[in-house]
C-alpha positions in Angstrom: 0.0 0.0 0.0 1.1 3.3 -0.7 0.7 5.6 2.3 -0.7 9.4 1.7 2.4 10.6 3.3 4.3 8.8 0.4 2.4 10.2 -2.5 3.0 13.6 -1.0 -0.5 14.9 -0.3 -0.6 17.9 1.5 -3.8 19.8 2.8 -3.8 23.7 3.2 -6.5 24.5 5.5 -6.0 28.2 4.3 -7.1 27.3 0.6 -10.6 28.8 -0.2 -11.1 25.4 -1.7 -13.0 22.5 -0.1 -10.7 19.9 1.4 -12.5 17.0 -0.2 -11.4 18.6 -3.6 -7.6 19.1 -2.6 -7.7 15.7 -2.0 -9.2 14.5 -5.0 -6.8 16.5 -6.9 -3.5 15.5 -5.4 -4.8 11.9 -5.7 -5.7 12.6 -9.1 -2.6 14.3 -9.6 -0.4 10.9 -8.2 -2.2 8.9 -10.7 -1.8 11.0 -13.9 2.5 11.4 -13.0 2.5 7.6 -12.2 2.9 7.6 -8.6 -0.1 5.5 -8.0 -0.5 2.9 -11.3 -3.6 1.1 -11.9 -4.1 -1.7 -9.4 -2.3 0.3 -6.3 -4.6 0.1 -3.4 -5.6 3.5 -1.5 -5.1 4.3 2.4 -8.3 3.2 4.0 -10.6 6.6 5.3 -9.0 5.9 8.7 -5.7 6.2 7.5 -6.3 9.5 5.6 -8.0 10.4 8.7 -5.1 10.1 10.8 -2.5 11.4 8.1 -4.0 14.4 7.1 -6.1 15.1 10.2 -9.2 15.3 8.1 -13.0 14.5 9.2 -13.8 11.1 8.1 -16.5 12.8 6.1 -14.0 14.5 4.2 -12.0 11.5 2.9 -15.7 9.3 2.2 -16.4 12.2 0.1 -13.3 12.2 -1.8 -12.8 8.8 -2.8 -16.6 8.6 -3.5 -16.0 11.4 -5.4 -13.1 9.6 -7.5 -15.2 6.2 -7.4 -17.8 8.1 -9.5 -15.4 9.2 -11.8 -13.8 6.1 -12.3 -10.2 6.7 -11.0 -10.7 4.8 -8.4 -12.9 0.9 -7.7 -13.6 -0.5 -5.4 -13.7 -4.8 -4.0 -15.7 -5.2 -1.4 -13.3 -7.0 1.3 -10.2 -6.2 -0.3 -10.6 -1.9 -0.2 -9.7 0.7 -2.8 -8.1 0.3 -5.3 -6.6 2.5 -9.0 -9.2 1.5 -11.7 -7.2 0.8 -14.6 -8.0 1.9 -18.2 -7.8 0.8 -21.7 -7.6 4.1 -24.1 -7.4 3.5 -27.6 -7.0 6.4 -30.3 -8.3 4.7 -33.8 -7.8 4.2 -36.2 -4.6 2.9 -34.9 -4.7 -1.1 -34.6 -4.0 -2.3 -30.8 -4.2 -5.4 -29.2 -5.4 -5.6 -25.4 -1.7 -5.7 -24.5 -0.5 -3.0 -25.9 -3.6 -0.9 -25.0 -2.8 -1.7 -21.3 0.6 -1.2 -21.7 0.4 2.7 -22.7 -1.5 3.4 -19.7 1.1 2.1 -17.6 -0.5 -1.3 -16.8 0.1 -4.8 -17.5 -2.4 -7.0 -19.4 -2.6 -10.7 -18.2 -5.6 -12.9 -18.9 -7.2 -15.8 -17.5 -8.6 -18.6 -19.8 -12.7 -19.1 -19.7 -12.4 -21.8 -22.6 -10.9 -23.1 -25.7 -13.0 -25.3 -27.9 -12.1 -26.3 -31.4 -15.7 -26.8 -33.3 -17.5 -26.3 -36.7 -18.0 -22.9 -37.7 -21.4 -21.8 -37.2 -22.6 -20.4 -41.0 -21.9 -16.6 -39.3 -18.6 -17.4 -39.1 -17.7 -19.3 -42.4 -18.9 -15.6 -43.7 -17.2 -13.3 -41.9 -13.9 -15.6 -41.5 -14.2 -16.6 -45.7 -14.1 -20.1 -45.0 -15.2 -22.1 -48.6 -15.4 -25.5 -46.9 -18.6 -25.8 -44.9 -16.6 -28.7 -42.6 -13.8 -26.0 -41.9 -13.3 -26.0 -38.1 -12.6 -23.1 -35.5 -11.5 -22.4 -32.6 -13.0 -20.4 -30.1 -10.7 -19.0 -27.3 -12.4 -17.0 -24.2 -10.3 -14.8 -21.9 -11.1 -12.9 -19.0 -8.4 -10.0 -19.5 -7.0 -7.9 -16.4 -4.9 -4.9 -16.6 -2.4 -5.4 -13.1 -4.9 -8.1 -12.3 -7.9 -6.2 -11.8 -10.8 -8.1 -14.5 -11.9 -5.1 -17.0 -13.3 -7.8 -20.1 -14.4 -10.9 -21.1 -13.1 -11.6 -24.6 -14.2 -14.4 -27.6 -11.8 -14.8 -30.0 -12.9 -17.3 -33.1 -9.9 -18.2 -35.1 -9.6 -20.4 -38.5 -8.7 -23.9 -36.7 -5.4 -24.5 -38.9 -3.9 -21.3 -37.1 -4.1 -22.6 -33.7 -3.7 -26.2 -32.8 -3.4 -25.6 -28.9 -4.0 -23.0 -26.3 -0.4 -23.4 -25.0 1.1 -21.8 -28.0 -0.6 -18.7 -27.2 1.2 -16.4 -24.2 -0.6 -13.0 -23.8 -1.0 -11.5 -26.9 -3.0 -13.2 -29.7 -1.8 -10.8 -32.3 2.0 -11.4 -31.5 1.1 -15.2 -32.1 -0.6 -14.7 -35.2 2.4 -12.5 -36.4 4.9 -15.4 -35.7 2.4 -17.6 -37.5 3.2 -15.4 -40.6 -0.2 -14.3 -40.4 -0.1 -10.3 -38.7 -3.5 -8.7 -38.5 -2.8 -5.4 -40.6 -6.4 -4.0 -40.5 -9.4 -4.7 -38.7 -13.2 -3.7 -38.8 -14.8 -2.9 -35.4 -17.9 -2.2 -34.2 -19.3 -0.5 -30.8 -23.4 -2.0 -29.5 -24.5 -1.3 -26.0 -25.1 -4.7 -24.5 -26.7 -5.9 -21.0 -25.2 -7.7 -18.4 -26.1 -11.9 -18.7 -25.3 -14.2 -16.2 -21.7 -15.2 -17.6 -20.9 -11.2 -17.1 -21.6 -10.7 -13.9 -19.6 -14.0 -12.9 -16.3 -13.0 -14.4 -16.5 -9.3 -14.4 -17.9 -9.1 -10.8 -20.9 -6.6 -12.3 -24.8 -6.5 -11.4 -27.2 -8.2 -13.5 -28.8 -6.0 -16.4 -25.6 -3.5 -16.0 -25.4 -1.7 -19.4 -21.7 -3.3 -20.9 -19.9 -2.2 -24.7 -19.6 -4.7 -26.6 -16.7 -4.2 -29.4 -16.9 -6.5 -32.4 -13.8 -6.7 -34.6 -12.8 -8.6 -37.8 -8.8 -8.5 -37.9 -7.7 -9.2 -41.5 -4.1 -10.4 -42.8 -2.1 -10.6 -46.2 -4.0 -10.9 -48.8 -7.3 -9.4 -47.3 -7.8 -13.0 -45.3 -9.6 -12.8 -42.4 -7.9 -14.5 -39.1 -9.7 -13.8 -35.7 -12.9 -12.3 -35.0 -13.7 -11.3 -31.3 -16.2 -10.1 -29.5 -15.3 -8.2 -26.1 -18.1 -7.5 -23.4 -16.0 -4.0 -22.2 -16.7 -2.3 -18.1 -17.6 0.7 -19.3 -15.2 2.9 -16.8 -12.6 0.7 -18.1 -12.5 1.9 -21.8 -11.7 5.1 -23.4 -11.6 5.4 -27.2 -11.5 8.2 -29.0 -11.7 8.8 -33.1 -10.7 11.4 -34.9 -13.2 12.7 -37.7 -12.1 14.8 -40.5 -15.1 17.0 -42.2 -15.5 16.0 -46.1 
């Protein structure tokens, strides 16, 4: 834990501005310089109580404050916690990895499933498979950033570019790029979605929470297609922004 002391908060009683707001703003301030990275658990109210000599009002109304915004989540049990958060400026091609990585956090995921089946007649579309008996395989993550779950990913990939799950590490696109098949473009699409029971089991959400869902068709050489994924996003968890250019 990182103390308040540590992260060099200081309170001037003096200020004209509310205490609750010096305090969201040096905490704010120790995120955005990297002082406190995504995952870094905050001083409990007691302890910001007795380091700053503050009313315990004060610091509930602070971190609320920063839990509204989305710096900050909370686990029930386990305290306060840095949310992290995926930002992606398109039309610039990520994967999860390296989305995680320019915010300062590290991506790791935990495997849901991997099933090698028939693809359904969806899929023999989007993926251009000829051969009606061409098999897939499906390959569901739960993805963290500094081990904090902010996805739940389904990944359907032509069946003769992945025999087994253990030659994929973190990234699927770095595996696909060693397989001589990079993903150079993609299409994706943004849909509001509601929470089902699967989501609120692995993403720890209520049931009927309003999720993104982000659909994407990564292409290779030659125009092939090679994964497409389907990614039920926390919403405080994802930032993307696009830039438009007027005609």
């Amino acid at each position: 834990m990182k103390a308040a002391q540590q992260l060099n908060i200081k309170i001037d009683e003096t200020s004209t501005m509310p205490i609750y707001l010096q305090l969201t703003g040096a905490i704010k301030s120790a995120v955005n310089d990297g002082r406190l990275q995504p995952g870094d658990i905050l001083p409990s109210e007691r302890i910001l109580v007795e380091q700053l000599g503050i009313a315990r009002g004060t610091a509930r109304k602070a971190l609320q404050y920063l839990l509204e915004e989305g710096i900050l989540v909370r686990n029930q049990g386990s305290g306060t916690f840095v949310a992290p958060h995926v930002r992606q400026s398109l039309p610039f091609l990520e994967s999860f990895s390296e989305m995680a990585e320019a915010t300062g956090g590290k991506a790791t995921s935990e495997l849901v499933a991997f099933v090698r089946r028939s693809a359904t007649h969806d899929e023999q579309h989007i993926l251009h498979l000829i051969d009606p008996r061409t098999e897939v395989v499906e390959l569901t993550r739960l993805r963290k950033i500094n081990g904090i779950a902010v996805s739940l990913q389904t990944a359907v990939i032509p069946a003769d570019l992945l025999e087994t799950i253990g030659e994929v590490e973190e990234s699927l696109y770095v595996y696909l790029e060693k397989k001589g098949a990079p993903v150079i473009r993609a299409v994706q699409h943004f849909s509001a979605a509601i929470a089902d029971e699967e989501l609120v089991k692995r993403l720890s959400i209520g049931r009927n929470e309003p999720v993104l869902l982000v659909t994407r068709t990564g292409f290779t050489h030659n125009d092939r297609p090679v994964e497409h994924t389907r990614t039920w996003c926390i919403n405080e968890y994802y930032d993307f922004t696009i830039e438009l250019h007027r005609k």
